[in-house]
N, C-alpha and C positions, 0 to 999 in steps of 0.2 A: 435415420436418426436426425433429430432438430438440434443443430449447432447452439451451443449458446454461451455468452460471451461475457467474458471473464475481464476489466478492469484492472490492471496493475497501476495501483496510483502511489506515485514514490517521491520524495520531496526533491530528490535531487539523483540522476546516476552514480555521480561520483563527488569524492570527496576533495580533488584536485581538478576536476574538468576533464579529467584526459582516461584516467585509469576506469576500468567499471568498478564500481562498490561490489562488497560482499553481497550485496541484495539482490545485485543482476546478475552477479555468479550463480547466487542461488538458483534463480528464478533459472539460467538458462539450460542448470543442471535438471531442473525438474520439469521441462516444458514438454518433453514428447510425453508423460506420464498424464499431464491435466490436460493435452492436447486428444489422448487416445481416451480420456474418459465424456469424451463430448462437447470440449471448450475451444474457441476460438479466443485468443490473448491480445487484449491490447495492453503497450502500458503509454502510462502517461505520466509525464515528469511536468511537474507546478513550472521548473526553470525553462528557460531560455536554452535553445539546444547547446548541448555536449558532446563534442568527441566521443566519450564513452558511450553512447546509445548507438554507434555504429557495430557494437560488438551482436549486440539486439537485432536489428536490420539485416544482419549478416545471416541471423538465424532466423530469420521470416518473418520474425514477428515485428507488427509496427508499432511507431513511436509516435505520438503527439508528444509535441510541448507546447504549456500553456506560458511562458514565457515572463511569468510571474515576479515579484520582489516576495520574500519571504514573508512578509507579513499581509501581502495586499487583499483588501476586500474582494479586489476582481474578480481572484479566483475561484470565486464562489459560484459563479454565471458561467465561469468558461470552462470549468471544468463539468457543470451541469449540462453543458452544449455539448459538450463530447460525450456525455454518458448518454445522452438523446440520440444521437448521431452515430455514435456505434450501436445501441440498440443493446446495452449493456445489460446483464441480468444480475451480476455481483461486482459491488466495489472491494478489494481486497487491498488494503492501505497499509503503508509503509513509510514510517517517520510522523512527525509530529506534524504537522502542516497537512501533509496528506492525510492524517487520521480524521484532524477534526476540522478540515475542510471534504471530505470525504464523506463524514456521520451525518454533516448539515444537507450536502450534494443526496445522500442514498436517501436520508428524512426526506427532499423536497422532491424526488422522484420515487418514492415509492420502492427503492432499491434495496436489498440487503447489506451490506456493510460489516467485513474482517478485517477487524484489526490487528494486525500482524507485529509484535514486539522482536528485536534481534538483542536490544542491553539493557543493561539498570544502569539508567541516566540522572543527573540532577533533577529536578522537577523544580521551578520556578513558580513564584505564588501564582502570575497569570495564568502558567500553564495546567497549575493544579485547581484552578477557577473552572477554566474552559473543559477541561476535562471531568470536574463533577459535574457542569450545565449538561455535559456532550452523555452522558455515562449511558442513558437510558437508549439513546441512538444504536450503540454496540450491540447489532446482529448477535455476533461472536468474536472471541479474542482468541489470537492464536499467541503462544509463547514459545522460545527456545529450549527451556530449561525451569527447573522449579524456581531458581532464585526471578526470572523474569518473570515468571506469574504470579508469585509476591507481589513484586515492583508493580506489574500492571494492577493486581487489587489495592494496594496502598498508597501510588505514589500515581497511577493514571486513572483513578476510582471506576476500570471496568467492573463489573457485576462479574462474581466468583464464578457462580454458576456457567456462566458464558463463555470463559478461558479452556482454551486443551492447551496440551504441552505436545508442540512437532520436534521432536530435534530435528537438527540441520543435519542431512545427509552428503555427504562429499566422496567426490570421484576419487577412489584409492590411486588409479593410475598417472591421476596428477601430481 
């Protein structure tokens, strides 16, 4: 079977530097699952490394980071160098920076691109700019929940059609 390789692009691990976010929880709860369905995981954090990607490391899977300022244009080239360089076949993004540095990254390689929602957040006039420019970029949206696939149709102008709803699945024994 031909590996092929999955993109975790995430704006940041954690919300304090130290702890992992719910996002790498997520992700490390579900990785023997994407991993037995033929994928190899990379992720990649926009930030400057974090303590919290050690948890990641831990579990095999590796970590770039691009080392980014939140807003910077850079990341546009450097995260398109890592999608070349892993030999990426899907971007699968998380958070707002990841998303639509992510749509313009998958547009300028030719890559698919998911966009992956976890809240209904405020939405900022720029951000609600950049995200009708970005809409048509959107592979697929993935959502948590109905009220987040709202959010994503109204407030991040993905195309309806393009959203499924995953709930978040969690380890009972935790």
């Amino acid at each position: 079977m031909n590996r092929r390789t999955l993109l975790f692009t995430i704006d940041k691990l954690s919300m304090d530097g130290e702890h992992p976010s719910s996002i790498v929880l997520n992700l490390l709860d579900g990785i023997h699952p994407i991993r037995e369905e033929g994928f190899d995981v990379v992720v990649v954090d926009l930030r400057p490394e974090e303590k919290a990607g050690q948890v990641l490391v831990d579990a095999g899977i590796p970590v770039r980071y691009l080392g980014k300022g939140i807003f910077s244009p850079s990341i546009l080239p450097a995260l398109m160098r890592v999608v070349r360089q892993e030999n990426a076949d899907l971007l699968h993004c998380h958070g707002y920076n990841a998303a639509n540095f992510g749509r313009l990254a998958g547009y300028l390689t030719g890559k698919p691109v998911v966009i992956h929602e976890h809240a209904v957040l405020a939405v900022k006039p720029h951000q609600f700019l950049a995200d009708k420019l970005l809409s048509r970029l959107t592979t697929c949206g993935v959502a948590i929940s109905e009220a987040v696939r709202e959010f994503m149709i109204r407030g991040r102008s993905v195309p309806e059609d393009r959203i499924t709803i995953v709930h978040n699945g969690i380890q009972l024994d935790r």
